[in-house]
N, C-alpha and C positions, 0 to 999 in steps of 0.2 A: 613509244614509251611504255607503252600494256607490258611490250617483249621483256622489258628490261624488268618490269614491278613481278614480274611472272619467275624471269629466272633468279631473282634476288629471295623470291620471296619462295624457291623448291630450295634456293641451297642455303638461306636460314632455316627453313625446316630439318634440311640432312645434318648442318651443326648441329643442331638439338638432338636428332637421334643418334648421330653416331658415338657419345658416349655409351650409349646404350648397347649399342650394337660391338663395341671394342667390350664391356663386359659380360656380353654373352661369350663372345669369340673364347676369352680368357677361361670362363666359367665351364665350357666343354671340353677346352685345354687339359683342366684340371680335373674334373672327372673322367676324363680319359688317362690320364697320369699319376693323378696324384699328387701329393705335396712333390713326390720326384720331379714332376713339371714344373713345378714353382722353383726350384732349385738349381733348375737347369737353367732356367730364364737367367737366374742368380748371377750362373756362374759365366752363361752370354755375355748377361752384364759387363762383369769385371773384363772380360776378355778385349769386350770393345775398348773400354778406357784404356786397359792396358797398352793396348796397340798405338789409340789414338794418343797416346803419352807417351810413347816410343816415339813415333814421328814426331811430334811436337816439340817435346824437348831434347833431341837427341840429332834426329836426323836432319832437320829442317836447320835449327843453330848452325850445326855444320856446314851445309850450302851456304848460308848465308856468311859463316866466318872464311870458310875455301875460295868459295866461287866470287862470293860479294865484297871481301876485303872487307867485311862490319861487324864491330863488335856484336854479338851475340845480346851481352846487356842491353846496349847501342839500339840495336832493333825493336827488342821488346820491349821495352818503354818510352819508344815513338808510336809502336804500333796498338798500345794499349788500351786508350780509349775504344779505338776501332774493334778490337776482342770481348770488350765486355757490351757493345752493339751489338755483335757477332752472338754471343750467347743468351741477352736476352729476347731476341729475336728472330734465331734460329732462321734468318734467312741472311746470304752474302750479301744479294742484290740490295735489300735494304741497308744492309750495311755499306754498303759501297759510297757514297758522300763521305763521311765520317773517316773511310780507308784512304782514298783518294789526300783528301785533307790532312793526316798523318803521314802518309808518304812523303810530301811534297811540305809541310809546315816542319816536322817534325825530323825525318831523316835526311831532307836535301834531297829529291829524289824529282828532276828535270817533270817539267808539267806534261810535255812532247812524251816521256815515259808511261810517266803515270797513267794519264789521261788514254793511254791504247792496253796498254798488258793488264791494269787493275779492271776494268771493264768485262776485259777478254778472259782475263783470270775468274771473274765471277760467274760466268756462265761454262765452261771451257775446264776448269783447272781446280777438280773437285776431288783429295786426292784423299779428305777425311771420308767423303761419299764410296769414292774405290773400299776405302779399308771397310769399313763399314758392310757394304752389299757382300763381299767378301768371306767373312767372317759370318753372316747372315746363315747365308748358302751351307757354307760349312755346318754350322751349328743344326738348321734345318734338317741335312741329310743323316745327319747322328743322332735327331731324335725321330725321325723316321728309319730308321734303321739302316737307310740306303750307302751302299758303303762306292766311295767316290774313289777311282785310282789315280796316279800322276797324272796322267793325260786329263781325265777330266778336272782335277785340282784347277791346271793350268788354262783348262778353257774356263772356267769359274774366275779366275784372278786378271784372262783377258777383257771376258765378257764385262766383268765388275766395274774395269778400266773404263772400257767402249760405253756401257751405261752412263757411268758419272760423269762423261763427256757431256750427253743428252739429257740431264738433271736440270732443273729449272734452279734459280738461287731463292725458293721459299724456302718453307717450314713444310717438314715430311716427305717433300720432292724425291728423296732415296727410295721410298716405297713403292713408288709407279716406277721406276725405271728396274727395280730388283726383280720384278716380273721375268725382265728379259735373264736374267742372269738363273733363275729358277727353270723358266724354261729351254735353258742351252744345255743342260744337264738332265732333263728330265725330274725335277724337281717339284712336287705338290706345289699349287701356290695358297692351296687353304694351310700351310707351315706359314705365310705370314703372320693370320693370328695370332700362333704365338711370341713374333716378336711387338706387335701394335701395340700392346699394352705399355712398354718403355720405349717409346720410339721418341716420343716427345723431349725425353730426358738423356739417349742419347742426341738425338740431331743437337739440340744445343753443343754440346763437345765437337761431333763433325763441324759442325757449321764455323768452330773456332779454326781448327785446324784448316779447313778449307782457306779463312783469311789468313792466316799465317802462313801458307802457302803463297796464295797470290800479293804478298807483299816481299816473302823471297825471293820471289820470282821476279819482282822489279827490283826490290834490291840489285839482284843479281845482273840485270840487263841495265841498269842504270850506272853501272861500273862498266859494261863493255861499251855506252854508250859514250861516255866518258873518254875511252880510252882509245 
């Protein structure tokens, strides 16, 4: 029991500091750059939501109305509840009761389904995490200056994949696994700093998109299983 009161009580301490420690990171960031730093961050920003808005409303609906035979509407106001989990809590796993439970109350979606690909999809089928790490890397090597060609574009967008495979379903999970995708390129990994500072506020977004994922994803099996 000592073991336990020992490590609860170094990683209540690292909670405490690590605010501290994310606005120093920032605080070098920017005198090393400048307001240009902050505007870059900015412009990260937007880029992520954008993408992650692409998939979300665009590509995702589509499987689900191609592949799934469901209305679009249909989906996303079974799955609703389960997204607004998803975003306060910026983890899948914990969202996953809540998912599970709209699949199968809400869509009609076989328990035998749900109960294997929502699970599987939560640890497995992190596709907001892909975009995300992705986009990272990118942004990283452009403000370090490091200029990335097709080939490594493409090992950046396998590596990103392969990572978000090995993502846990918390809250910030994409940052320990971006490592990998920093280092397949050659990439600085003190360039995370500057994205730590918003990270909290995109994983919320990822974290939605990743359930909106793995509920198309049974959508979509729950028609063949059907059939």
């Amino acid at each position: 029991r000592w073991a336990d009161a020992l490590v609860m009580t170094v990683v209540r301490n690292v909670m405490w500091v690590a605010p501290l420690g994310v606005l120093g990171l920032l605080e070098d960031n920017l005198a090393r750059g400048g307001l240009e730093a902050l505007f870059a961050v900015g412009r990260y920003c937007l880029t992520v939501i954008a993408a992650l808005g692409i998939h979300g409303a665009i590509v995702l609906p589509l499987i689900v109305l191609v592949l799934g035979r469901m209305s679009p509407r249909t989906w996303l106001r079974g799955v609703r509840p389960a997204l607004l989990v998803a975003m306060s809590t910026s983890s899948s796993s914990a969202t996953l009761p809540v998912t599970i439970e709209c699949c199968e109350d809400e869509l009609g979606i076989p328990t035998s389904v749900a109960s294997f690909v929502l699970p599987l999809g939560a640890t497995m089928n992190m596709d907001g995490t892909a975009l995300y790490e992705a986009i990272a890397a990118l942004f990283v090597a452009q403000v370090y200056g490091i200029e990335l060609g097709l080939g490594e574009q493409i090992v950046v967008f396998v590596t990103a994949m392969a990572a978000s495979v090995g993502a846990a379903g918390i809250p910030s999970a994409g940052l320990v696994t971006m490592a990998m995708v920093f280092e397949a390129v050659g990439l600085p990994l003190e360039g995370i700093g500057l994205i730590l500072a918003v990270d909290r506020f995109l994983d919320m977004g990822r974290t939605v998109v990743n359930v909106m994922g793995d509920t198309a994803g049974a959508v979509v099996l729950s028609r063949s299983h059907r059939a």
